[in-house]
N, C-alpha and C positions, 0 to 999 in steps of 0.2 A: 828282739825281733820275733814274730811269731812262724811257727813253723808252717811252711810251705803245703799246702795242702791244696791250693788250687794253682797253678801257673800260670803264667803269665801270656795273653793268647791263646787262650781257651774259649767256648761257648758259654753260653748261659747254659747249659744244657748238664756240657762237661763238668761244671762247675758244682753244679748239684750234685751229679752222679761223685763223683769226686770229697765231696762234702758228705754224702750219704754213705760210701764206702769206708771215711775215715770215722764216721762215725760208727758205724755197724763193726769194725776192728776195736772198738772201745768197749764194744759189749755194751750201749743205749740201749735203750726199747723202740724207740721211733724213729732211728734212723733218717728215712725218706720223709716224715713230716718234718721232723727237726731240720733238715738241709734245706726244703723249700721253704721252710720262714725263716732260717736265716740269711738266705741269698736271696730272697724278695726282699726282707728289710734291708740288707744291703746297697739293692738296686733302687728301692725305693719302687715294687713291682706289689701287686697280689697275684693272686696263684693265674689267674688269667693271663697276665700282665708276663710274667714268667715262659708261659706257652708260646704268646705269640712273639717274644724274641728271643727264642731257645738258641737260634744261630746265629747271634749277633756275639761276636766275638768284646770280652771284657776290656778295658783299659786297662790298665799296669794297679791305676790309683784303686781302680773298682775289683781287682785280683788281690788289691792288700787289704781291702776292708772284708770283703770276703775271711779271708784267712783269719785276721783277729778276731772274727766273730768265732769260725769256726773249731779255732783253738781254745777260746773258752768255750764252747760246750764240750770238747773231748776232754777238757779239765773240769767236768761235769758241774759246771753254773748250768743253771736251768736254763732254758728258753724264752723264759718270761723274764726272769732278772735281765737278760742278753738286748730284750727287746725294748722292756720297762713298761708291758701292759702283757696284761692275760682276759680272759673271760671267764666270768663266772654267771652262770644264771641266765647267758646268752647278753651279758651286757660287758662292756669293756671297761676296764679298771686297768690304769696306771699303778704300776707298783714299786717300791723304792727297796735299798738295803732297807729303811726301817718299819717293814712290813712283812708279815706274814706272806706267801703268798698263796692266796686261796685255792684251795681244791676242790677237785666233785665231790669229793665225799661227803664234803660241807654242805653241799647241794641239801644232801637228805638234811638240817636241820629247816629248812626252809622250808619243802615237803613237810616236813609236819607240824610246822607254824601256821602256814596256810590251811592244814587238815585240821587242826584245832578251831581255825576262823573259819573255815567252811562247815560247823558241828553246831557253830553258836550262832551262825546269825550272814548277814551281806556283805562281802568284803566291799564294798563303795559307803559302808559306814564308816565313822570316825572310829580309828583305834590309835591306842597310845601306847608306842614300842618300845623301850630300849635294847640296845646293843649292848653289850657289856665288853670291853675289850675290845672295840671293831675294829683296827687295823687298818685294812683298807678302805673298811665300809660297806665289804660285799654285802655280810647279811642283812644289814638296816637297810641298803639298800635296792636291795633285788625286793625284798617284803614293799619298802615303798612304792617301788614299780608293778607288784601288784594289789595292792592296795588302796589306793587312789585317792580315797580320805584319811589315810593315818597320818600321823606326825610322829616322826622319830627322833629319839638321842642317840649319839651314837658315843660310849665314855673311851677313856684309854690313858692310863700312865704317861704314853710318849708324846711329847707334842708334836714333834715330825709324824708321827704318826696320824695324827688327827689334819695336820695340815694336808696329809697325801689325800685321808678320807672326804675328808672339806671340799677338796679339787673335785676328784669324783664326783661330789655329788654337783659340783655346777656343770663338767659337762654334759652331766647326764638327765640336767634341768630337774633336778629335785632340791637345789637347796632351801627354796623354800617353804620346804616338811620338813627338812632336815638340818637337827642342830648337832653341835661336837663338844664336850665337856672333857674337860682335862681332871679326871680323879680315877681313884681304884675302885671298877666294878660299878657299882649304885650307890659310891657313898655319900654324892654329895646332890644325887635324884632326892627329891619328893615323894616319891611312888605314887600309886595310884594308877598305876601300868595297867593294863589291857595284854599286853603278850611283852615278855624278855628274853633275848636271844643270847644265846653267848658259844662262842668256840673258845675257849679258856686251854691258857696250857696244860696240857696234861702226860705230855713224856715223863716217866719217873728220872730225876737227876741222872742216877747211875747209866740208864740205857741213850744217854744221848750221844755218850761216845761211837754207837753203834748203830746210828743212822745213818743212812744212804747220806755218802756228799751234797747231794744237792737241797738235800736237809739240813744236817749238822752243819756246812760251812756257810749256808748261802739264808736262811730262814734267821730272823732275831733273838737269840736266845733266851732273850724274857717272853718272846712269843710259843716258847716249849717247852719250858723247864715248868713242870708243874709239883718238885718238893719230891720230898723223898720216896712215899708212894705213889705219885702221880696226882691225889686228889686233895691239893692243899686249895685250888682254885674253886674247887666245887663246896669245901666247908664255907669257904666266904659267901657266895654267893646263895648257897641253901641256907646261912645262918642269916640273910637279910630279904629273902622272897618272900615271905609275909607280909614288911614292911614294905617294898616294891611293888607287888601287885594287888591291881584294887579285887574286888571280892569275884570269883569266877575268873581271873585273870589268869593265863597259861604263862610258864615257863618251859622253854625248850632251849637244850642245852648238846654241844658234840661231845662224845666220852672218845677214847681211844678202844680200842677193836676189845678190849678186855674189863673194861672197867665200868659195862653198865648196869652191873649188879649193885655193884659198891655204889654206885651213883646214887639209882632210886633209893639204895638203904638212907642213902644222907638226906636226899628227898624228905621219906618217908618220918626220921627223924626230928626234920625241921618241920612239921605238921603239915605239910603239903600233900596234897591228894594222887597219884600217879591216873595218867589219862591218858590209853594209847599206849602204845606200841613196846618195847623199845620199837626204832624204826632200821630197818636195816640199810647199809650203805649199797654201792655197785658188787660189792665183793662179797654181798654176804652177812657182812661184820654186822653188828648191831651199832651202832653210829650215833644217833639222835634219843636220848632220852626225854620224857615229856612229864611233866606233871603239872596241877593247877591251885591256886587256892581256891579253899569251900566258899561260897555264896553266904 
């Protein structure tokens, strides 16, 4: 049975406050946001929706769904696992256990995909994307919706995986630009690519015991585990960018807050040109590495 957090004959009001307090004693960051999306999802309310029945007293049935929600976030499952959609890039995406689930920080590898197609030419030209790894399909598909003549792959190991990204992209009427290949990376692309996106695991094994819960227990562990230093995903991917992208074709890729030195090295190695940035994240970080093949 889940712990009592809201009572029974309460408001909408009290409900939150109550939800916000149990949360804020957990030590959360977002407290007050985190309580009004789960007791709107609950009521099946948006944030308006919320306001104007703040004093309408709950049901018994609507104070226990309340609480099961509420007790998984103070046993620190994300908001988004809780709900089974987040946003990314201002568009909404369903997301499952077998998904990543996207962050801003990701945001910046988009920022500079689009900074690369904005250097070369009209984004309402034809360009030819892949994703490498996409998950849920954030990044193929945010790039799709702005892009408006590309066509994109989107690859991934996990079929669940690809069937979450699949979904996405019909409700969000792109699936057809957009296709889902079940292999590792670009192995089983053509190339010939125009721009390659990838957020690739890159947690080093060892430090994964020591990520935030809502990381380490709640994210896919083939979607972080990236090998003993971290950059086992970046050797495949820089060892096949040549073949991948056609001539003047960019790659952009996310590193982890430390690792965009070592990146461009591997770059730089596989003969690829570096173009731009690193690009830095909301925090600062350096986030997005970029580089391109020679023409």
């Amino acid at each position: 049975m889940a712990r009592v957090i809201v009572a029974a004959g309460c408001t909408v009001a009290a409900a939150r406050r109550a939800v916000a307090a149990a949360l804020r004693a957990g030590s959360l960051d977002t407290p007050d946001l985190d309580a009004r999306l789960l007791v709107g999802h609950a009521l099946g309310l948006d944030h308006a929706g919320l306001a104007r029945v703040a004093d309408r007293i709950l049901t018994d049935a609507e104070a226990d769904h309340v609480n099961v929600l509420a007790a998984r976030r103070v046993a620190r499952e994300p908001v988004a696992r809780i709900l089974g959609r987040t946003e990314f890039w201002s568009l909404p995406l369903v997301v499952t256990p077998d998904v990543l689930d996207p962050r801003p920080d990701t945001e910046t590898v988009v920022t500079a995909a689009l900074a690369a197609i904005d250097a070369r030419g009209d984004r309402r030209a034809v360009h030819r994307i892949a994703d490498l790894g996409t998950g849920s399909g954030a990044l193929l598909l945010a790039l799709l919706r702005e892009l408006p003549g590309a066509f994109g792959i989107g690859t991934d190991t996990s079929v669940a995986a690809l069937t979450v990204a699949r979904e996405n992209a019909g409700r969000l009427g792109l699936s057809e630009r957009a296709r889902f290949v079940g292999c590792d990376y670009g192995s089983a692309l053509a190339g010939g690519l125009d721009l390659v996106v990838s957020n690739p695991p890159y947690i080093r094994t060892a430090d994964i015991a020591a990520l935030d819960p809502e990381v380490r227990d709640f994210d896919p562990r083939a979607a972080l585990d990236g090998g003993e230093d971290g950059l086992a995903a970046y050797r495949t991917i820089a060892g096949d960018a040549i073949r991948l992208l056609a001539p003047g074709g960019t790659l952009v890729v996310e590193v982890g807050h430390d690792q965009a030195v070592a990146v461009a090295a591997l770059f730089d190695t596989a003969g690829l040109v570096r173009s731009g940035g690193p690009y830095q994240d909301f925090s600062g970080h350096f986030r997005a590495v970029m580089a391109h093949r020679q023409t």
